[in-house]
N, C-alpha and C positions, 0 to 999 in steps of 0.2 A: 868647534867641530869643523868647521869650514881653511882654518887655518892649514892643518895637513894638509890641503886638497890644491895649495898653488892657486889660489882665489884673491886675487888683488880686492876686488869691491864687488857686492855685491845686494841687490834688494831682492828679497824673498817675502812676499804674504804670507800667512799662514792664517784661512777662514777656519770655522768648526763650523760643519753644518745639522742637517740632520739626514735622515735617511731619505723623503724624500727631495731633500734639493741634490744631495749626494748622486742621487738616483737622476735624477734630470740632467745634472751634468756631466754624467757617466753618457749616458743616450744620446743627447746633444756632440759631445764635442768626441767621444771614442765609439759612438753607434754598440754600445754594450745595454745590455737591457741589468734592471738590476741597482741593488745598492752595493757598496762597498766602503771599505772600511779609509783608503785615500785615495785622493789623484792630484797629480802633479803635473805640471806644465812648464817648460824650459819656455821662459818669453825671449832669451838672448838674442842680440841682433847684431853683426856687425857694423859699428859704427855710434854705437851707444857709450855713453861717460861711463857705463857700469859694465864691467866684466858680465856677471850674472846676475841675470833677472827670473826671478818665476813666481809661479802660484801654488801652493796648497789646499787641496781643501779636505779637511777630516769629517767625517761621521760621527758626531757625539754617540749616537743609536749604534753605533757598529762597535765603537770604542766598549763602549760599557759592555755589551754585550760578549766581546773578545776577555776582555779583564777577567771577564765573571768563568769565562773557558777556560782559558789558560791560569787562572787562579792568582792573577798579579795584580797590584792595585792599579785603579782609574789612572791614577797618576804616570805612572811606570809605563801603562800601554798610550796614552798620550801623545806620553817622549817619544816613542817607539818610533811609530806614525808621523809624529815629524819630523823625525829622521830623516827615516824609511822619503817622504816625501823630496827631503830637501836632497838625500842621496842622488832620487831621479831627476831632480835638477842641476845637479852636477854630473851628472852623465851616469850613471848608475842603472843598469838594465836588470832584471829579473825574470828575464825570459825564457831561458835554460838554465838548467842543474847549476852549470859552473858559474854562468855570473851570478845567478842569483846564494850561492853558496858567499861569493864574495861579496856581495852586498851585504847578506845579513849578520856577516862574520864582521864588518866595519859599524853595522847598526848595533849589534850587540854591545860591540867593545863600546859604545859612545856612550849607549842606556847603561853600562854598569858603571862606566866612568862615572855619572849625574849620580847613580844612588849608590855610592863606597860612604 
């Protein structure tokens, strides 16, 4: 995934949490009240041995919950989610129509790639 993107090296976490630690560091670190399903943290710095650094963190509670909506396995929504995550760590916004059109158009294409 990360090859296409002009990523020499890079560490990314990926935690699964639950909805309320989800919920804490939602409030904590974005002052959003609330669970949700990710969030993401670009750690990058210049001057670091590693191109990109970040954090993940998923909602198991939200995950399952999304799956059982949109009708896809646990599994598939998952992928989705860390995508989706590792997207906003590589600079990926979702903030309006058009980037977020092109983010999910790169998340999708990656989650169909995983289940062919």
């Amino acid at each position: 995934m990360l090859s296409g993107h002009e990523v020499g090296s890079y560490a990314i976490s990926v935690s699964f949490v639950d909805d309320t630690e989800i919920s804490r560091i939602n409030k904590e670190s974005l002052d959003r009240s609330g669970a949700t399903d990710v969030i993401a943290f670009d750690l990058s710095e210049d001057g670091l041995p590693i191109e990109k650094v970040g954090d993940v963190y998923i909602s198991i509670d939200t995950a399952v919950l999304n799956s059982m909506r949109f009708g896809v396995r646990l599994e598939e929504e998952l992928l989705r989610l860390v995508v989706h995550g590792v997207l906003h760590v590589l600079g990926y916004d979702d903030g309006d129509p058009e980037s977020s059109k092109r983010m999910t158009d790169v998340q999708e294409k990656t989650v169909k790639k995983a289940f062919r």
